[in-house]
C-alpha positions as CSV (number, residue, x, y, z in Angstrom):
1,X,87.9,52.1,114.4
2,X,90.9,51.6,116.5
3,X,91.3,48.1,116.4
4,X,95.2,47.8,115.2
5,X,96.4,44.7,113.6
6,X,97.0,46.6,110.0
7,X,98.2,49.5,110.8
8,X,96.4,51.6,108.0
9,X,94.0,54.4,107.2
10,X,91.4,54.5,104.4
11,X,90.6,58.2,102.7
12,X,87.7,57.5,100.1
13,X,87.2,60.0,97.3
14,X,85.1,60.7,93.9
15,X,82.3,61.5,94.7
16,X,85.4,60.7,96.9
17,X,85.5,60.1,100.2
18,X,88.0,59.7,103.0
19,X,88.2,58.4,106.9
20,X,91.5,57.8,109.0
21,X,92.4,54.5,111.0
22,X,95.9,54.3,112.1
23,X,97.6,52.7,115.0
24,X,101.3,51.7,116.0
25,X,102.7,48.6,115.8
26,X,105.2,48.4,118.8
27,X,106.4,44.8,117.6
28,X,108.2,45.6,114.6
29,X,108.3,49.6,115.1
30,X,108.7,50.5,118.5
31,X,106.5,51.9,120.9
32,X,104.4,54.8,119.3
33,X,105.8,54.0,116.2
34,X,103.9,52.6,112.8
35,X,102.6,53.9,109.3
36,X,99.2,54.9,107.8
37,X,98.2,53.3,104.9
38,X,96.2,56.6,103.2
39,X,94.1,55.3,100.7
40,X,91.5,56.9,98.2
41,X,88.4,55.4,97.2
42,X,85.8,56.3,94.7
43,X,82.0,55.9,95.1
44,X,82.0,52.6,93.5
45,X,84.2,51.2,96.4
46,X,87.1,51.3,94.1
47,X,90.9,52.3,95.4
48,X,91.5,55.0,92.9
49,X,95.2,56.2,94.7
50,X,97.0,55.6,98.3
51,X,100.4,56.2,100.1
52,X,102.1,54.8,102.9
53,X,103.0,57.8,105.4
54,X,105.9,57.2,107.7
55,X,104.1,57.6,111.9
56,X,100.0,57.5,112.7
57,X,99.4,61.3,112.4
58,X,95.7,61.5,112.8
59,X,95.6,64.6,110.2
60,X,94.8,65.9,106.4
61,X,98.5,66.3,105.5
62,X,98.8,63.7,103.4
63,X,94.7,63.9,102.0
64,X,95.1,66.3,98.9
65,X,98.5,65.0,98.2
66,X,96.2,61.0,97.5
67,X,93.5,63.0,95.9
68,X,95.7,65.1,93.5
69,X,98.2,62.7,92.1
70,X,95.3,59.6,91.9
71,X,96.2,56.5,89.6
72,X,92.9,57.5,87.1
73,X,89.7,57.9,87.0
74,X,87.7,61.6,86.3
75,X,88.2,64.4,89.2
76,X,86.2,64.1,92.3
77,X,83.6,66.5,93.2
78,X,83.1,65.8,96.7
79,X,85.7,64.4,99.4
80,X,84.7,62.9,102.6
81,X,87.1,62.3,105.2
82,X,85.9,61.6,109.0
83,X,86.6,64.1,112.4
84,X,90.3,64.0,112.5
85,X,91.0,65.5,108.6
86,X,90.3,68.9,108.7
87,X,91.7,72.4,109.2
88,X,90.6,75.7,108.0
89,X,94.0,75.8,105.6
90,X,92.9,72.2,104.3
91,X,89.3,73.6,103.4
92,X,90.7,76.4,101.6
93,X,92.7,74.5,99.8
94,X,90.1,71.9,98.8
95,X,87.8,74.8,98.0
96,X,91.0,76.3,95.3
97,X,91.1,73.2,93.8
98,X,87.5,73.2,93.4
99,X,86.6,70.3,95.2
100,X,84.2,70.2,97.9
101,X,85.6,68.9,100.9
102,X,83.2,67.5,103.2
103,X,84.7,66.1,106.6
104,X,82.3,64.5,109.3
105,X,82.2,67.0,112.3
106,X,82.3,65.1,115.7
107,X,82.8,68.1,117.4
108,X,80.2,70.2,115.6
109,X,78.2,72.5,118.3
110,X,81.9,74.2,118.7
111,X,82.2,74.7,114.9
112,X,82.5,78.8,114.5
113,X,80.4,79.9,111.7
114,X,81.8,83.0,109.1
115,X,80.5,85.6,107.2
116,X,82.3,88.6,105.4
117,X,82.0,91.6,106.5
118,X,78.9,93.5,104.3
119,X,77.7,90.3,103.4
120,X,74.5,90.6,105.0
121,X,72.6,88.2,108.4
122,X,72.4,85.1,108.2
123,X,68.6,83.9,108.8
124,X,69.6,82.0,112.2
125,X,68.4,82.1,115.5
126,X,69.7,85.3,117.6
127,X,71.1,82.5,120.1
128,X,73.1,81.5,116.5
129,X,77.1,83.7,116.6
130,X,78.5,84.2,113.3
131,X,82.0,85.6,113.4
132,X,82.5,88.1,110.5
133,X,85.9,88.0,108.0
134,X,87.0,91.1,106.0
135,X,87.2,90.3,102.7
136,X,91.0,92.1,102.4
137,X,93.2,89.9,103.4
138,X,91.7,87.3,101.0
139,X,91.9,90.2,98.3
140,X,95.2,90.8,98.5
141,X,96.6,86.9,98.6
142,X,94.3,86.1,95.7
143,X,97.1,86.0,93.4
144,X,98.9,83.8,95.3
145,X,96.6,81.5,96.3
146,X,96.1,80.6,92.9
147,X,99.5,80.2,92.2
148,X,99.6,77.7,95.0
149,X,96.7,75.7,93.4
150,X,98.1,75.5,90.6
151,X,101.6,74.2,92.1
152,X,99.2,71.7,93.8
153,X,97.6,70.7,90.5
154,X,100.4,70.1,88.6
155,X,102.4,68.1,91.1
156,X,105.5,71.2,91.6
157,X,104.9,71.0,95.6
158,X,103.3,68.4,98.0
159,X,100.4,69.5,99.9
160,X,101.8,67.8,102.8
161,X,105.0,70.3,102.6
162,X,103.0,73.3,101.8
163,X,100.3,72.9,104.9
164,X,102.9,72.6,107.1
165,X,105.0,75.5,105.9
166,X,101.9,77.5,105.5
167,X,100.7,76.8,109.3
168,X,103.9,76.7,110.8
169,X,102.7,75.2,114.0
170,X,99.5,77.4,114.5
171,X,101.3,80.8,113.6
172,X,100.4,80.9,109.8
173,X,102.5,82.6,107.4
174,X,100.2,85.7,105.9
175,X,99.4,83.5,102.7
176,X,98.6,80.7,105.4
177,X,96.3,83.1,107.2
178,X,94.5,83.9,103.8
179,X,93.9,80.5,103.2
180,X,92.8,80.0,106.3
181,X,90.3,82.5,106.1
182,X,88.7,81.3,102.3
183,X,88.7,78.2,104.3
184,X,86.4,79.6,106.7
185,X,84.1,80.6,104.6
186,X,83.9,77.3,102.6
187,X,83.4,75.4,105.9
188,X,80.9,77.6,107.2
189,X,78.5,76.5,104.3
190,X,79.7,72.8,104.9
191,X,78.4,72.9,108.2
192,X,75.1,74.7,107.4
193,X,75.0,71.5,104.8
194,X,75.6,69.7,107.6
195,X,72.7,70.9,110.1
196,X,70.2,71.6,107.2
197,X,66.4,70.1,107.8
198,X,67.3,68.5,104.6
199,X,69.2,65.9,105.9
200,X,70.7,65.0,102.3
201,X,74.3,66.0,103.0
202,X,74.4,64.3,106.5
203,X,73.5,61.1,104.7
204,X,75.3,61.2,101.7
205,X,78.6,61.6,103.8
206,X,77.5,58.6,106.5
207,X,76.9,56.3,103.6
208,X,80.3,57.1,102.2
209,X,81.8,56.3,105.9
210,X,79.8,53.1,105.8
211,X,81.6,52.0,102.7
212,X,84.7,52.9,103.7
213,X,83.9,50.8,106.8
214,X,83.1,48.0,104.9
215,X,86.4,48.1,102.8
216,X,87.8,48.3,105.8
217,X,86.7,45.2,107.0
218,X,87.1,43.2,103.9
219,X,90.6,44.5,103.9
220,X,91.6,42.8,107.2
221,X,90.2,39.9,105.8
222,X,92.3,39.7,102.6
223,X,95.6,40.2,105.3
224,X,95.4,37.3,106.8
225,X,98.8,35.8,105.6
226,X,100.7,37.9,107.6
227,X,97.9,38.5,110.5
228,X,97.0,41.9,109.4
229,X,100.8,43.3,110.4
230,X,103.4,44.8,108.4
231,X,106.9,43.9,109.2
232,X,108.5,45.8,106.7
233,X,110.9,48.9,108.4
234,X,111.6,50.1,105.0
235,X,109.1,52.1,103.1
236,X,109.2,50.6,99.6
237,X,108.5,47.1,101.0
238,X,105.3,48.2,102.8
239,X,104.1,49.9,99.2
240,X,104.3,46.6,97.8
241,X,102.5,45.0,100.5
242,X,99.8,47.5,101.0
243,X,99.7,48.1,97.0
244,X,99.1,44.4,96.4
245,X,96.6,44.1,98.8
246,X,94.5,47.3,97.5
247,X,94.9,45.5,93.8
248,X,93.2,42.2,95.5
249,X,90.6,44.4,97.0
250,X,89.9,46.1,93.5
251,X,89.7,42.6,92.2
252,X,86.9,41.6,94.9
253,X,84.9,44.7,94.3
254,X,85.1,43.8,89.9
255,X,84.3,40.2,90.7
256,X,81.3,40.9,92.7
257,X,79.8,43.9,91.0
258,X,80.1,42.5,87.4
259,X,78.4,39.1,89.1
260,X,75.6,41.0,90.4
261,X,74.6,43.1,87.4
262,X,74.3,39.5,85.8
263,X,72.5,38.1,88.3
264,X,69.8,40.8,88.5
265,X,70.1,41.1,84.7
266,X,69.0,37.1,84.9
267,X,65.9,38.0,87.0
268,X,64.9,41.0,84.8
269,X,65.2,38.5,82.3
270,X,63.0,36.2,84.0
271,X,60.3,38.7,84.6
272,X,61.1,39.2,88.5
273,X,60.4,42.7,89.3
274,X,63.7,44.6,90.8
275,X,63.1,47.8,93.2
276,X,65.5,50.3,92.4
277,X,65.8,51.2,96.1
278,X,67.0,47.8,96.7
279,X,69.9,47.6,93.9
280,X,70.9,50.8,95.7
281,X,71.4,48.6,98.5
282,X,73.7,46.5,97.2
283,X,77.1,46.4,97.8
284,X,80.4,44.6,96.2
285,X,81.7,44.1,99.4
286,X,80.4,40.6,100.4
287,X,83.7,38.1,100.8
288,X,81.4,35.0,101.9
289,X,82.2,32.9,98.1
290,X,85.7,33.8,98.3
291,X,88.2,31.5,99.7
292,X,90.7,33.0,101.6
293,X,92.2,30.4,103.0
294,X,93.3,26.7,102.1
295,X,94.1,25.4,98.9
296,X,93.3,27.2,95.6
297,X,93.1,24.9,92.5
298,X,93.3,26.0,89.2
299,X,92.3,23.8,86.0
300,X,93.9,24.3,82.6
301,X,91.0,23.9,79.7
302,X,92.4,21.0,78.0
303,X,95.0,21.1,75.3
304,X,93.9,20.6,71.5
305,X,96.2,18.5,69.5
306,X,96.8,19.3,65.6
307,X,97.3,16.1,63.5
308,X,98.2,16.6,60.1
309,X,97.4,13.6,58.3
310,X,99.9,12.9,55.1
């Protein structure tokens, strides 16, 4: 995940998803210096939103902003980033927005779990601490917590301003701390999800990595012109850049997936039996029939000629 010639990170949504990659570019940047390429995908392996953000902060600053102001589609229900894209405020804030935000945990026998005060045990092990919340301070921020969702929702602040106001730099503001705290709760039952005998939730959020993955990959592919590097200093030329090459991706992923419904469409036709476990399989993904290289030759369908005869 750290392999640095395009210096950009891929967030997936809807059922979204999202993962981070970033690295600097010391060539054109300076040492320690680059950008992140934050870009939203939707469980179809479409790009549904991105944003370039100036450095390689390995953080959810910059998440809710891609997931909010998205170019279309209908509102996720799930958002999956990987280990670096999560903070208590950040699930709190997911949660008022009424999205479920569902990060992979790397670090997850270290993961506190919460309950409110009152609430009632848990049915865990007695080796199992759950840390308890009063219910107050939540209470009496409820108010303004929902004013701040809806200044997220209708674009008044940017979530990456707001987190970082709100946290000030581990010392949360009161409202911060509220947050915080909502966001406890929320990620508590994310990582019971997460460590259920059920496995479904582990799955569904290691499939959506995979795809990202693969995007990934095909991604680098597409970049070849300039060698997978961005030599751009100003920000509106690497939006070009980086938006151009998320259209060509889009492109890819419409190319192959209209091709494969007809294709399996053709075999239905033809009396071939399909298992639905193996269309589930399939991805839009595959780059092998496309040239990205050499010489690209278009042909015009031939002209027709009106005579009028006299």
């Amino acid at each position: 995940m750290a392999d640095w010639s395009p210096p950009w990170t891929d967030c997936a949504s809807s059922s979204p998803f999202a993962h981070w990659d970033a690295g600097p570019n010391p060539r054109y940047f300076g040492h320690r210096r680059g950008v992140t390429w934050l870009n939203a995908i939707n469980d179809q392996v479409a790009g549904i939103g991105a944003t370039v953000v100036t450095g390689t902060m390995r953080d959810s600053l910059h998440v809710l902003d891609v997931i909010v102001n998205r170019d279309g589609g209908p509102q996720p229900e799930m958002v999956v980033t990987d280990t670096a894209s999560y903070s208590d405020i950040v699930f709190g804030l997911f949660r008022l927005l009424g999205y479920q935000f569902s990060p992979r945990l790397a670090d997850l026998p270290d993961q506190r779990l919460w309950r409110l005060t009152g609430a009632g045990r848990l049915n865990a092990s007695g080796s199992l601490k759950v840390h308890e919340l009063t219910p107050k301070r939540i209470v009496g921020h409820w108010e303004d917590m929902l004013r701040v969702a809806a200044s997220l929702h209708l674009g008044t602040v940017r979530s990456h301003d707001l987190i970082r106001m709100l946290a000030r730099d581990g010392s949360p503001t009161p409202l911060g701390a509220a947050i915080a705290d909502y966001g406890r709760l929320a990620k508590t039952l994310h990582i019971l999800a997460m460590t259920d005998v059920d496995d479904t939730r582990r799955r569904v959020v290691s499939q959506q990595l995979s795809l990202q993955e693969g995007r990934h990959r095909l991604g680098r592919k597409v970049f070849y012109g300039r060698r997978g590097q961005l030599r751009q200093a100003y920000r509106i030329g690497q939006q070009d850049q980086l938006g151009a090459l998320g259209l060509v991706l889009n492109m890819i992923v419409l190319w192959n997936t209209v091709y494969i419904d007809a294709a399996l469409n053709e075999l239905r036709r033809q009396g071939v039996p399909i298992d639905v476990t193996d269309v589930a399989r399939l991805s839009p993904l595959g780059d092998q029939h496309v040239n990205m290289h050499g010489r690209y030759t278009f042909t015009a369908a031939p002209s027709t000629e009106l005579t009028t005869a006299t």
